[in-house]
RODOKOL-438653 format. One line per field, with one value per atom (N, C-alpha, C, O, CB): residue number from 1; atom name; z, y, x. Coordinates in steps of 0.001 Angstrom, whole numbers. Glycine has a CB too. Layout:
BEGIN
resi = (NUM ...)
name = (CA ...)
c3 = (Z ...)
c2 = (Y ...)
c1 = (X ...)
***
This chain:
BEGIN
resi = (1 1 1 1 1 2 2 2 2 2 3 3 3 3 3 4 4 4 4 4 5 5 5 5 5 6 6 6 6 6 7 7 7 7 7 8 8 8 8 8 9 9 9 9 9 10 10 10 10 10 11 11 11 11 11 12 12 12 12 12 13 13 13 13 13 14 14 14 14 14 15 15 15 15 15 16 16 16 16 16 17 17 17 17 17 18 18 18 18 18 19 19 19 19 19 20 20 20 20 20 21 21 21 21 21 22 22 22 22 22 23 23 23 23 23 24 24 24 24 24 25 25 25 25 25 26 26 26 26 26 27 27 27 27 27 28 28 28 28 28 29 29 29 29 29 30 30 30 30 30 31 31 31 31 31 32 32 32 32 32 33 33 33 33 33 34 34 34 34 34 35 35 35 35 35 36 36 36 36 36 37 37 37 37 37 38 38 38 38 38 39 39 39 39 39 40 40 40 40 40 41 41 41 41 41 42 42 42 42 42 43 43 43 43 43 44 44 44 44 44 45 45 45 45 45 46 46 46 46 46 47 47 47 47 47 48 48 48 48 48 49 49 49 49 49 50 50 50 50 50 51 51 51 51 51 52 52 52 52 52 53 53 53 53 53 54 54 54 54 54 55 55 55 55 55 56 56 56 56 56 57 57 57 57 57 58 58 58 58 58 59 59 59 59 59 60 60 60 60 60 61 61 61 61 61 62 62 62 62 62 63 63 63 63 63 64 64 64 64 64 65 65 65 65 65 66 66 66 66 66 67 67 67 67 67 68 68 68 68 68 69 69 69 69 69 70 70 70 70 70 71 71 71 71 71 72 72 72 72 72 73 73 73 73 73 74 74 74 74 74 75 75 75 75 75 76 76 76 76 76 77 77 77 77 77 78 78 78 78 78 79 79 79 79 79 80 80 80 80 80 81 81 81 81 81 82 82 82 82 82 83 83 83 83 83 84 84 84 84 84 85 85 85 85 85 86 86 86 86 86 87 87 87 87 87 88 88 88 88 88 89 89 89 89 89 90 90 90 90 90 91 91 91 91 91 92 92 92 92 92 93 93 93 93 93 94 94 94 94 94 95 95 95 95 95 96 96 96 96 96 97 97 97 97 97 98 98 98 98 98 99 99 99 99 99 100 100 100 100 100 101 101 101 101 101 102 102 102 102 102 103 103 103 103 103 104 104 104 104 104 105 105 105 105 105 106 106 106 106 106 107 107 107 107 107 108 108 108 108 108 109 109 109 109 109 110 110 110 110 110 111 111 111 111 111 112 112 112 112 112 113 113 113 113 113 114 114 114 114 114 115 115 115 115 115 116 116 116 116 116 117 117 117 117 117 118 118 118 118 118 119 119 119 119 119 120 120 120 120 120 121 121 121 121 121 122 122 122 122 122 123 123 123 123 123 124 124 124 124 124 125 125 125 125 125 126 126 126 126 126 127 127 127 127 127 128 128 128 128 128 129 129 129 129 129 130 130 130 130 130 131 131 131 131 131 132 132 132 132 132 133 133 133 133 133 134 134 134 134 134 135 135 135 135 135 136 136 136 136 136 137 137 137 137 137 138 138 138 138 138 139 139 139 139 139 140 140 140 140 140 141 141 141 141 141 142 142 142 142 142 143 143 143 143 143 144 144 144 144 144 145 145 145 145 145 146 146 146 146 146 147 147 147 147 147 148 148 148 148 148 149 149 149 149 149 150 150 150 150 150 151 151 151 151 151 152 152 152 152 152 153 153 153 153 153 154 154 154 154 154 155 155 155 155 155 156 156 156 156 156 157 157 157 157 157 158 158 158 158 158 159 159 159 159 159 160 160 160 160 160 161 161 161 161 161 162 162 162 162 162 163 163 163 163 163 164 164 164 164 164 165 165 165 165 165 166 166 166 166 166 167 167 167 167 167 168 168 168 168 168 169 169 169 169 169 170 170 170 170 170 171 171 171 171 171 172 172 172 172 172 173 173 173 173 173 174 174 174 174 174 175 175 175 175 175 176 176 176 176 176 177 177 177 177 177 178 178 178 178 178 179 179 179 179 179 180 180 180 180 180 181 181 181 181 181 182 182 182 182 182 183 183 183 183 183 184 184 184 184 184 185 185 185 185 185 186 186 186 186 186 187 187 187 187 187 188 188 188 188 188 189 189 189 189 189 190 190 190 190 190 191 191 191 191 191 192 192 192 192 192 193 193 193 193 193 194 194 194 194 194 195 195 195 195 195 196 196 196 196 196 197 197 197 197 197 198 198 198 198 198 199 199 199 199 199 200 200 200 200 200 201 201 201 201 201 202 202 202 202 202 203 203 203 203 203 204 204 204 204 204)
name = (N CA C O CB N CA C O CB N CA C O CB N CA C O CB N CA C O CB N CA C O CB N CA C O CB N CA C O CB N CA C O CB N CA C O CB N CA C O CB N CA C O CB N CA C O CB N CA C O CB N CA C O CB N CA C O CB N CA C O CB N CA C O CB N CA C O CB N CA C O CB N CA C O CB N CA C O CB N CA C O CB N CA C O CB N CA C O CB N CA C O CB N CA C O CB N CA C O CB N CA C O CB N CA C O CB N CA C O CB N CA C O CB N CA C O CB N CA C O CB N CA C O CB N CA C O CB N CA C O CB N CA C O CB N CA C O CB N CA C O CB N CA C O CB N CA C O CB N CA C O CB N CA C O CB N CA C O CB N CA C O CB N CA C O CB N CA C O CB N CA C O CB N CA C O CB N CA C O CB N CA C O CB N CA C O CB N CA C O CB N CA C O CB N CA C O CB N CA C O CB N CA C O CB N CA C O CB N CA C O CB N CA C O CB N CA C O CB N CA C O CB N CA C O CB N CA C O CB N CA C O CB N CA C O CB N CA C O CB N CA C O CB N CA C O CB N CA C O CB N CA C O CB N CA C O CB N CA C O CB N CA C O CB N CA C O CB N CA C O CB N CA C O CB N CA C O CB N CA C O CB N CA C O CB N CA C O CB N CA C O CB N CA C O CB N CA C O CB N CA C O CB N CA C O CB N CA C O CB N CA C O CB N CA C O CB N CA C O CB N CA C O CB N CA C O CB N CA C O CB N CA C O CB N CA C O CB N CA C O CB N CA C O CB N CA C O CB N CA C O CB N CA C O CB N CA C O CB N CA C O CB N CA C O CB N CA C O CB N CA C O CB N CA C O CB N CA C O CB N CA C O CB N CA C O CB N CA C O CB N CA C O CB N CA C O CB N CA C O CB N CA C O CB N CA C O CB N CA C O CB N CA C O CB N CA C O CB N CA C O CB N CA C O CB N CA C O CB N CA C O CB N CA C O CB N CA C O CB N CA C O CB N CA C O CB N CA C O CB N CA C O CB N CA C O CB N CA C O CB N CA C O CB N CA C O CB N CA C O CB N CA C O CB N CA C O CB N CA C O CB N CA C O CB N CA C O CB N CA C O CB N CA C O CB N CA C O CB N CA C O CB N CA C O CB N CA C O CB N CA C O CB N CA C O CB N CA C O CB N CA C O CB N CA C O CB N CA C O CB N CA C O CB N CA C O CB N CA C O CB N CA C O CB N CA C O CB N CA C O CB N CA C O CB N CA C O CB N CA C O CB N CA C O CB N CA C O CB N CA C O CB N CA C O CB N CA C O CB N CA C O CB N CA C O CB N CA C O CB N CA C O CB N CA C O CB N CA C O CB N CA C O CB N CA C O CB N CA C O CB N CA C O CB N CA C O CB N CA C O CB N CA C O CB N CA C O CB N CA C O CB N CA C O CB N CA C O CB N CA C O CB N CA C O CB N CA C O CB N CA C O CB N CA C O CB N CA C O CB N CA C O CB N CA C O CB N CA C O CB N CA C O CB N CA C O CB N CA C O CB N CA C O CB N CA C O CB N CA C O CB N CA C O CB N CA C O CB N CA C O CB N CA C O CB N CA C O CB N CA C O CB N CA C O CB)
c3 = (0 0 0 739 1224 -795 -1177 -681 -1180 -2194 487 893 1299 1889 2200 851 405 2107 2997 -643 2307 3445 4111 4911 3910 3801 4122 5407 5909 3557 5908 7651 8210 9373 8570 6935 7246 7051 7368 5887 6569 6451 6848 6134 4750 7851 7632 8102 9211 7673 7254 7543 8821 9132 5700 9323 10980 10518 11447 12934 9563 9804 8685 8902 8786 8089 7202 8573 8730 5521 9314 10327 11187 11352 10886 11904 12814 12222 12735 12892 10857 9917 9974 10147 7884 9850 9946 11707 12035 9150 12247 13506 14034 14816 14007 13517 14119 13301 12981 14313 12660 11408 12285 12629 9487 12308 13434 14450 14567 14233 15404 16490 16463 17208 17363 15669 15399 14380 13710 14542 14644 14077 12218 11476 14883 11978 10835 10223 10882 10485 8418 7683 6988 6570 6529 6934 6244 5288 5396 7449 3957 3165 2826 2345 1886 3060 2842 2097 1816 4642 1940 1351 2165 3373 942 1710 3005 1533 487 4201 2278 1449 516 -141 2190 532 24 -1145 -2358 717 -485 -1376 -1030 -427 -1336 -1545 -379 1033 922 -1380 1897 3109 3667 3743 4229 4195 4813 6318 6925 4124 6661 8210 8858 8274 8635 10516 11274 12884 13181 11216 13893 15055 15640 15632 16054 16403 16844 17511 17589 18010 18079 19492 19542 20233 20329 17762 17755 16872 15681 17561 17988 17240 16062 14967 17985 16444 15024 13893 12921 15143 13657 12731 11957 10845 12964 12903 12556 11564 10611 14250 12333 11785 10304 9444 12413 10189 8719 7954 7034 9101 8615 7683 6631 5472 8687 7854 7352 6194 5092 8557 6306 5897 4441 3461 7348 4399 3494 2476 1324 3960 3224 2139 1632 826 2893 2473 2168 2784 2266 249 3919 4475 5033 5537 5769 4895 5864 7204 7444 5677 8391 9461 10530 11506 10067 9727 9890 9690 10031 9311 9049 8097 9338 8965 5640 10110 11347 10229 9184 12959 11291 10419 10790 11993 10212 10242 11446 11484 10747 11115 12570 12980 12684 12756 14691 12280 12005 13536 14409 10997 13856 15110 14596 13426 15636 15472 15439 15489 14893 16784 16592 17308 17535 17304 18897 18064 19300 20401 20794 20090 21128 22051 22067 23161 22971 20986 20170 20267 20841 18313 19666 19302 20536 20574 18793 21628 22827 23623 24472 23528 23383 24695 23426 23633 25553 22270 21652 21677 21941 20508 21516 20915 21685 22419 19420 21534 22713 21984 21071 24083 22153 21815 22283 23040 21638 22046 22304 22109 21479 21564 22127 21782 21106 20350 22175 20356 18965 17967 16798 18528 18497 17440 17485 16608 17754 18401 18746 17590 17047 20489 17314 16697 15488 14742 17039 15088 13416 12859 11662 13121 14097 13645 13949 13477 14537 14241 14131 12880 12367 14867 12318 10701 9677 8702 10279 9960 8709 9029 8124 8524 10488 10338 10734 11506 11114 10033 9083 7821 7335 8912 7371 6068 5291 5663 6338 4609 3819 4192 3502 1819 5649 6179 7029 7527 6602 7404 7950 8912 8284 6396 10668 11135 12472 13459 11317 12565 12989 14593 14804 11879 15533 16821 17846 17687 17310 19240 19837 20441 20887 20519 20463 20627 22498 23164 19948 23195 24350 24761 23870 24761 25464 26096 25555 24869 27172 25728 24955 24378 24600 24050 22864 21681 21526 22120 21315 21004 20847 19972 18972 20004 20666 19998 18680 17834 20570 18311 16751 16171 15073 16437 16526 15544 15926 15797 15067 16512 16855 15642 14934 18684 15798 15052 15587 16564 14519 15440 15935 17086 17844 15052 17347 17451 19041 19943 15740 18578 19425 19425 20197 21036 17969 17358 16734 16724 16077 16253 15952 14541 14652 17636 13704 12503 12671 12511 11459 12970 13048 12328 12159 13837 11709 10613 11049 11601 9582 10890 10623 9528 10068 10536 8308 7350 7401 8405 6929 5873 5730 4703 3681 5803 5520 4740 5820 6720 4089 5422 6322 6763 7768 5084 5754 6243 7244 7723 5149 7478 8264 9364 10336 8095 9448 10942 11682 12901 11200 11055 11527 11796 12778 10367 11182 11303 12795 13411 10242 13279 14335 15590 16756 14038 14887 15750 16054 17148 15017 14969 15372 16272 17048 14202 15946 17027 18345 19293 16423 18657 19306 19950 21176 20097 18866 18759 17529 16483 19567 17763 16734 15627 16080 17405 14219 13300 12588 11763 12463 12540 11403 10502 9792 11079 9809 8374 7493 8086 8363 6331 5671 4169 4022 6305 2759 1920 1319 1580 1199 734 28 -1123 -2190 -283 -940 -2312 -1621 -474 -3178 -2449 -1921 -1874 -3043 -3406 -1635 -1159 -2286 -2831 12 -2628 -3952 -4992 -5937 -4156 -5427 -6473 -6499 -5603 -7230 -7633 -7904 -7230 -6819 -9483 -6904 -6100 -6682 -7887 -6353 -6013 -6488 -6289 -5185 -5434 -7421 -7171 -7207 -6886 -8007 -7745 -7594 -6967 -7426 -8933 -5919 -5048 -5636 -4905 -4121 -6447 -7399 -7582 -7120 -9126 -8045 -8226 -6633 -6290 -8857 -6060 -4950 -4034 -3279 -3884 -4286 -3850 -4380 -3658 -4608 -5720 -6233 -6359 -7478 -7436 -5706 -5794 -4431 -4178 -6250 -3207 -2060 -2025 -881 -1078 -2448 -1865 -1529 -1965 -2701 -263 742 1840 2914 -94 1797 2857 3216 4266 2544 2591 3286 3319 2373 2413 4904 5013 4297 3238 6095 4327 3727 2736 2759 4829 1856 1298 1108 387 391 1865 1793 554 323 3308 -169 -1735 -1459 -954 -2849 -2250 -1777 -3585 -3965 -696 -4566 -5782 -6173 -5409 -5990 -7069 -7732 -6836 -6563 -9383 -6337 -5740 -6306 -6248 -4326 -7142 -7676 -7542 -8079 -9547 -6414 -5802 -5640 -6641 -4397 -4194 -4313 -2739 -2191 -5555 -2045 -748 120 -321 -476 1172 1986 2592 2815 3099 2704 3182 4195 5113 3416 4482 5907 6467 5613 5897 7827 8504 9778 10234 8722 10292 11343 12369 11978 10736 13636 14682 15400 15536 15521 16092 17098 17133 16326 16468 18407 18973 18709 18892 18791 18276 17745 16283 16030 18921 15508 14366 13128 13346 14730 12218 11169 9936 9194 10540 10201 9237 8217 8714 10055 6835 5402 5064 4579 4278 5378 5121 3653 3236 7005 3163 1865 1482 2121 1680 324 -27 -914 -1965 -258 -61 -911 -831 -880 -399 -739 -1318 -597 -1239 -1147 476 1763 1303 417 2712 1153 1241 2542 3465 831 2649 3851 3464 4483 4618 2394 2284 3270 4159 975 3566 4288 5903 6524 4151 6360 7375 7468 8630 7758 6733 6805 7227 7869 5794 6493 6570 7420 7699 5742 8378 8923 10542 11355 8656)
c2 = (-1199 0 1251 1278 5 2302 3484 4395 4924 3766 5064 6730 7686 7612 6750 8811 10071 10661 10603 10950 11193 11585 12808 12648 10642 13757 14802 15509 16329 15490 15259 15603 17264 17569 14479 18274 19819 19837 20876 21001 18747 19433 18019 17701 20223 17221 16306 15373 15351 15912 14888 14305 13057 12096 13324 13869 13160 11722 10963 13931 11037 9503 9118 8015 9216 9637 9021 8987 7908 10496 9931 9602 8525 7655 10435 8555 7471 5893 4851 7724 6324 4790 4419 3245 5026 5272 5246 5140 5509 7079 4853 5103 3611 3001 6252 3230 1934 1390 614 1806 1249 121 -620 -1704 1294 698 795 -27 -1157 2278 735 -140 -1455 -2254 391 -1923 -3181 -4361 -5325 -2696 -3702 -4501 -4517 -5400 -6013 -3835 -3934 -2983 -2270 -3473 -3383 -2907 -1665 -1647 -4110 -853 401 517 -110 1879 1973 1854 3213 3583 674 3930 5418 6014 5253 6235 7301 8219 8680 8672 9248 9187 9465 10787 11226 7913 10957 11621 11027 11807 12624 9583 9051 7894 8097 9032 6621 5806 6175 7201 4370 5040 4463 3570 2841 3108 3679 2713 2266 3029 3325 903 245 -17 218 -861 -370 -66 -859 -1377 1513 -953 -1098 -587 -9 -3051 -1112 -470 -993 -2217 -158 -8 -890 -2381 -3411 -10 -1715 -2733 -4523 -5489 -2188 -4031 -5160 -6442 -6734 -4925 -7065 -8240 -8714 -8641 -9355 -9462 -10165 -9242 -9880 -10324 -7867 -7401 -6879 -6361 -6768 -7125 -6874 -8514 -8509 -6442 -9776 -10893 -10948 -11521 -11632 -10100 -10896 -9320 -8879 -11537 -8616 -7684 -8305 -8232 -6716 -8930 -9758 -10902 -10848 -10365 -11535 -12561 -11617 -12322 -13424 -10382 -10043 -9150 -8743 -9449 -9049 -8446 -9650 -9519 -7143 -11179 -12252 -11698 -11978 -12447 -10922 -10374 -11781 -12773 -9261 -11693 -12192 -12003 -10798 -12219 -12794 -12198 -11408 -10666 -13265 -12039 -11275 -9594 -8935 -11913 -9353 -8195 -6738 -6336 -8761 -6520 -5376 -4095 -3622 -4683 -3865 -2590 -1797 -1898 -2411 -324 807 1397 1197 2115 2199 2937 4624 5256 2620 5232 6247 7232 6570 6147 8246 8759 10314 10664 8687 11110 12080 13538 14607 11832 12995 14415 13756 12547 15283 14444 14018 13280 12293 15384 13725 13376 12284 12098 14332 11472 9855 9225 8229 9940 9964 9411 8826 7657 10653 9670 9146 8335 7741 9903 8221 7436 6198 5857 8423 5344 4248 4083 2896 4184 4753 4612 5466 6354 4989 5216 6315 7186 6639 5594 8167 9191 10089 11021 9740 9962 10771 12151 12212 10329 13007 14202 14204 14963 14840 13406 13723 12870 13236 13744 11575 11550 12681 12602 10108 13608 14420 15571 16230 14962 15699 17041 16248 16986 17529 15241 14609 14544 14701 13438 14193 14131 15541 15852 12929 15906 17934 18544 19278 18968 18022 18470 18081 18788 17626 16593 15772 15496 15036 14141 15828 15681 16870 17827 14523 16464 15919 15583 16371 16474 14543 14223 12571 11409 14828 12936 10944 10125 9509 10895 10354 9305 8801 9131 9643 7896 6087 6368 6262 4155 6788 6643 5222 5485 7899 4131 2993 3673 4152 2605 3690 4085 3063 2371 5513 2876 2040 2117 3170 1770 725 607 895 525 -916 1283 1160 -9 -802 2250 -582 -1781 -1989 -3000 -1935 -724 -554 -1398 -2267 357 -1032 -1880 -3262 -4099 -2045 -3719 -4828 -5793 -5338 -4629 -7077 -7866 -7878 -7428 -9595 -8265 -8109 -7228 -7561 -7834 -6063 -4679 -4355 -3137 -3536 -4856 -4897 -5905 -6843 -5774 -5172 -5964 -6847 -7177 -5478 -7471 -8352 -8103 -9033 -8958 -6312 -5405 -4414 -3683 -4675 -5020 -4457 -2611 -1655 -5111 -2948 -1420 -1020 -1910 -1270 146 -230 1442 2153 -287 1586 2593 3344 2921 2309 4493 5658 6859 7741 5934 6717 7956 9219 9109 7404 10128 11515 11779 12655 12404 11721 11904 13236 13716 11060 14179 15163 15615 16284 15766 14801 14325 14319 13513 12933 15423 15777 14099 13991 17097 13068 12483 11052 10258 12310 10833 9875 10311 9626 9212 12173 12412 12452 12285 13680 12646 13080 11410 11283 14126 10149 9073 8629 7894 8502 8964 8960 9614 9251 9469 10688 11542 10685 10580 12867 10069 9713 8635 8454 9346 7648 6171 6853 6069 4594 8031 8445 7620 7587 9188 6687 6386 5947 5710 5679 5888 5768 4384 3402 5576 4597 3504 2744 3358 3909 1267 944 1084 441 383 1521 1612 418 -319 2870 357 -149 -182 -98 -954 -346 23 -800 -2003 186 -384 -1006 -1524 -917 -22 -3165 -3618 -5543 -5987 -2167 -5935 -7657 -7574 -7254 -9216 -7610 -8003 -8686 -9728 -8917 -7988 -7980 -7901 -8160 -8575 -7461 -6548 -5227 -4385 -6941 -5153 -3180 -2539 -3232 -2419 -1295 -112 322 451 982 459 681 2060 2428 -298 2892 4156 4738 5836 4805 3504 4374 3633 2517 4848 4066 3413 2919 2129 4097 3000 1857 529 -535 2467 609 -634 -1591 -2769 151 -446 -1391 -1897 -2870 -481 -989 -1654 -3545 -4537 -652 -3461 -4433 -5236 -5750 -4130 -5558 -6406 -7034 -8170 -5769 -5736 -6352 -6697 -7149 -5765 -6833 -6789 -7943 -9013 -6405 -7442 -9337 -8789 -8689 -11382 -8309 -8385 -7199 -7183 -8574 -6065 -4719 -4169 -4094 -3623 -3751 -2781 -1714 -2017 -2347 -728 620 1036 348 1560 2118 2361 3950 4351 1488 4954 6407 6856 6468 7293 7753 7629 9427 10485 7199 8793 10350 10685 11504 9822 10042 10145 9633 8930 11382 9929 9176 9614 10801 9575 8567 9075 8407 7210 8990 9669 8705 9560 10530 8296 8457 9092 8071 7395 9757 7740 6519 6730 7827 6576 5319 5251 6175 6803 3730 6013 6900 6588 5451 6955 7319 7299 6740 7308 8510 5481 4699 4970 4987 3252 5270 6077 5043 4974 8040 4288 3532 5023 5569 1881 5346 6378 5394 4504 7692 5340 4222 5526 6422 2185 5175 5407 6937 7260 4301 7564 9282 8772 9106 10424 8151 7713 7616 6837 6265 8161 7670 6879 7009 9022 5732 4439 4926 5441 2087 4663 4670 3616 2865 5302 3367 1850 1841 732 682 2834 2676 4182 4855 1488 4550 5634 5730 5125 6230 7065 7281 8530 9162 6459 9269 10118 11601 12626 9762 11465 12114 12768 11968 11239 13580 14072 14034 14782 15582 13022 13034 13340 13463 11779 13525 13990 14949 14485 14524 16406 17479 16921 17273 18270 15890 15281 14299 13895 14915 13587 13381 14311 14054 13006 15630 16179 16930 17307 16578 17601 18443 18026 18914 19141)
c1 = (840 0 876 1860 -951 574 1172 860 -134 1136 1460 526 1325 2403 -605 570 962 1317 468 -412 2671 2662 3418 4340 2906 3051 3791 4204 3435 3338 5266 5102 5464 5727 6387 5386 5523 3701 3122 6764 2950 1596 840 -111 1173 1172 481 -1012 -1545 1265 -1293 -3047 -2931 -2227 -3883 -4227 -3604 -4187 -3911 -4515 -4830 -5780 -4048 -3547 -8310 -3641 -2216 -925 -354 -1594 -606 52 -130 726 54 -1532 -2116 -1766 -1359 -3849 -2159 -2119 -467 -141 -2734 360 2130 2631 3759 2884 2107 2225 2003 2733 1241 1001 60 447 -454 -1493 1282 1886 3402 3872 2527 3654 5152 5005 5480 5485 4140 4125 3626 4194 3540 2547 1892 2987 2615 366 4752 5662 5416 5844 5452 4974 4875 6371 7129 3340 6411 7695 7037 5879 8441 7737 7288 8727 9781 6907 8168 9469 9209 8138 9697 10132 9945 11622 12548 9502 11631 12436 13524 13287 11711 14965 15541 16205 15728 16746 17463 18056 19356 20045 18338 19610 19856 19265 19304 20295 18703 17846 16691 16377 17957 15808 14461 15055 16040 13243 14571 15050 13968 13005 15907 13876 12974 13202 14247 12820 12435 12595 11579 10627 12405 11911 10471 11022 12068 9716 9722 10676 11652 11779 10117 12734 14124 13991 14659 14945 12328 12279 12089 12415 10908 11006 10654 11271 11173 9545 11944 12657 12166 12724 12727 10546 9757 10025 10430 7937 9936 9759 10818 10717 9015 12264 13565 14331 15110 14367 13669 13748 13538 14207 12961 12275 11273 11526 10839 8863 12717 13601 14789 15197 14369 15011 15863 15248 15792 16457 14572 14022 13029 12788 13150 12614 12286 13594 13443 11124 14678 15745 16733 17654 16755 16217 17382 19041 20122 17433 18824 19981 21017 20490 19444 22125 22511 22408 22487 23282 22237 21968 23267 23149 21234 24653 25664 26139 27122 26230 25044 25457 24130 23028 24763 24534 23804 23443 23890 25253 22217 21370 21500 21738 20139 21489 21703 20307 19342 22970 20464 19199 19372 20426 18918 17818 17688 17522 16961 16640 17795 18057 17297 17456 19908 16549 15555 16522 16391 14413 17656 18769 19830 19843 18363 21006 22283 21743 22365 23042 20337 20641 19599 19066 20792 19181 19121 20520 20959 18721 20932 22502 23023 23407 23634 23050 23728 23297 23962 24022 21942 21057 20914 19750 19104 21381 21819 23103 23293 21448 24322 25653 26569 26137 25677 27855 28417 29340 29959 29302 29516 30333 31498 31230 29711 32264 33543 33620 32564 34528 33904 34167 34487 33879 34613 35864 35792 34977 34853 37068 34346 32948 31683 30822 32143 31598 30456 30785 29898 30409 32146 32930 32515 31871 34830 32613 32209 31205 30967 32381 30229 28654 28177 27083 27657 28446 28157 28173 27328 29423 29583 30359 29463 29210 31918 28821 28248 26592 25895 29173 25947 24543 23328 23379 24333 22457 22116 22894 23705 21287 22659 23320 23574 23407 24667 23838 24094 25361 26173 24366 25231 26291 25848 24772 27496 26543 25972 27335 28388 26014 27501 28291 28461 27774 28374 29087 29833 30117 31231 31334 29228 29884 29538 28532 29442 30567 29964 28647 28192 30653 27878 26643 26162 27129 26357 25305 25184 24359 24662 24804 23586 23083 22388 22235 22719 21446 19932 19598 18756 19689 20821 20705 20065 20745 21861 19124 18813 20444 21001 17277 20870 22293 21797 22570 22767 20742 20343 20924 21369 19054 21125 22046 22618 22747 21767 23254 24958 25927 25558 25171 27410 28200 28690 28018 29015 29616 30059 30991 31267 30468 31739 32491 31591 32001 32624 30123 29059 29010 29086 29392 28829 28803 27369 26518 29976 27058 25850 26239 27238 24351 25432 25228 24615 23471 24819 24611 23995 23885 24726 24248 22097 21634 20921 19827 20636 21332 20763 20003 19327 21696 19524 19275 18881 18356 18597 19210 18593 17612 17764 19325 16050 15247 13883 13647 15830 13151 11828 10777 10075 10674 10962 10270 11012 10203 9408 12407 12564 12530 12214 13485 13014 12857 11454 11434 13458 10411 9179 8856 8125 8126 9211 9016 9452 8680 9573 10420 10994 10272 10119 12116 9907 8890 7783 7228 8328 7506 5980 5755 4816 5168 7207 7207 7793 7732 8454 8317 9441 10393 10502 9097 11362 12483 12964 12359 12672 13934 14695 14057 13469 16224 14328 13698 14360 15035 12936 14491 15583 15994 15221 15719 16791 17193 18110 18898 17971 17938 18264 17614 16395 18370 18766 18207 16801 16775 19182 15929 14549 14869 14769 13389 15444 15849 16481 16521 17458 16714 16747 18498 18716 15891 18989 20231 21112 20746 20012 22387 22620 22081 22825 22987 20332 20339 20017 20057 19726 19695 19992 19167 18236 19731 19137 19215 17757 17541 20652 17121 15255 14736 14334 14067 14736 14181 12574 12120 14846 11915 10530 9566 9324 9882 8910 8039 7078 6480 7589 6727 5742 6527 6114 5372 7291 8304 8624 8524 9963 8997 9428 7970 7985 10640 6692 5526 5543 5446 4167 5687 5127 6395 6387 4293 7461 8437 8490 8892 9668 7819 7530 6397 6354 7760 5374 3910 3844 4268 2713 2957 2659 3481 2890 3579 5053 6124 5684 5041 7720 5855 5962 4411 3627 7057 4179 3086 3004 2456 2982 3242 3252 4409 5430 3266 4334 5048 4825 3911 5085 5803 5436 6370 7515 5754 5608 5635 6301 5925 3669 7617 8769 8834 9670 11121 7964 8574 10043 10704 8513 10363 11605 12681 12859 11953 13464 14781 15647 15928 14996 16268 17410 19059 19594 16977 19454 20738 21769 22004 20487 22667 23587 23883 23991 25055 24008 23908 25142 26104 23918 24781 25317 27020 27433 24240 27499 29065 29087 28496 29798 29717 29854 30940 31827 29825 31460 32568 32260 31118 32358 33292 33562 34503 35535 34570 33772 34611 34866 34027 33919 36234 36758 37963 38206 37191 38543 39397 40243 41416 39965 39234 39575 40159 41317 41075 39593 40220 39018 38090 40975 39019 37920 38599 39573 37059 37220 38147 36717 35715 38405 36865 36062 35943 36789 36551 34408 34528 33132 32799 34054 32611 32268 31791 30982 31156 32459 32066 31223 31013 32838 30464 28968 28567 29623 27706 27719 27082 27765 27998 25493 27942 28871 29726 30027 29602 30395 32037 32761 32437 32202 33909 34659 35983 36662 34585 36676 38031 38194 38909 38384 37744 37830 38308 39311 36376 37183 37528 38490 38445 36655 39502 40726 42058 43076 40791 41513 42514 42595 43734 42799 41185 41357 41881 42138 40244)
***
């Protein structure tokens, strides 16, 4: 199902319906500022499982979560001062930052490292998504696992249908995933480059 959802103007029975999808463990697939990303809530294991089981993920391979502010960020993952100085520089934005995970975390999205991915996006509708469950939402891209990169929510309706509840219809996004940056030890490791600019932050 496809719906129209605008969260600078939005219809309170289309929110309620995005809200109660969430919490009732259901998969939603919305717009970010990178791909489409699919998601559900952090909390709920079942619906993090049959994420997996609907992208054919490996279950090795940890998801990161979409975060509302900083102070999301801290009450999941922990931060250093100089990761606080990085994610200042780059969020909002199309990077995917690798920090350690706090307890919270469900082991499901954790690495192996007990790290976890953390998104800002700068993109009106994942944050208001966040808003609406008030916590943080899973991310990951809307597409089966090793194939191509799916830009129009019509398409990805009908390649998931059956698996995914909702589908909030951002129009064509056609971009390239987000810059992944592992912070450990006052150190930034590049672990896939994407849409982000991090040269500046090497050097500075």
């Amino acid at each position: 199902m496809i719906v129209e959802w605008d969260p600078l103007r939005p219809r309170k029975k289309t929110s309620e319906l995005i809200k109660k999808t969430l919490v009732d463990g259901g998969i939603i697939v919305y717009p970010t500022d990178t791909l489409y990303g699919m998601g559900c809530d952090l909390f709920n294991i079942k619906a993090i499982r049959k994420l997996y089981q609907i992208k054919r993920l490996p279950t090795k391979r940890a998801l990161s979560i979409i975060c509302r502010d900083f102070r999301d960020v801290s009450e999941y993952a922990v931060m250093s001062d100089f990761s606080f100085g990085v994610l200042k520089q780059c969020l909002p934005g199309p990077y995917t930052f690798i920090l350690k995970a706090r307890k919270i975390m469900p082991k499901l999205l954790m690495t192996e490292k007990k790290e976890v991915g953390i998104r800002i996006p700068s993109h009106p509708v994942p944050a208001a998504l966040t808003k609406l469950l008030e916590r943080p939402i899973i991310n990951t891209s809307a597409r089966v696992f090793g194939e191509e990169l799916l830009s129009d929510p019509r398409q990805i309706e009908k390649i998931f249908k059956g698996s995914v509840d909702l589908v909030v219809d951002g129009e064509i996004v056609v971009s390239e995933a987000s810059t992944v940056m592992r912070l450990a030890d006052d150190m930034i490791e590049v672990l896939r480059e994407g849409k982000g600019p991090f040269k500046h932050l090497l050097t500075s």
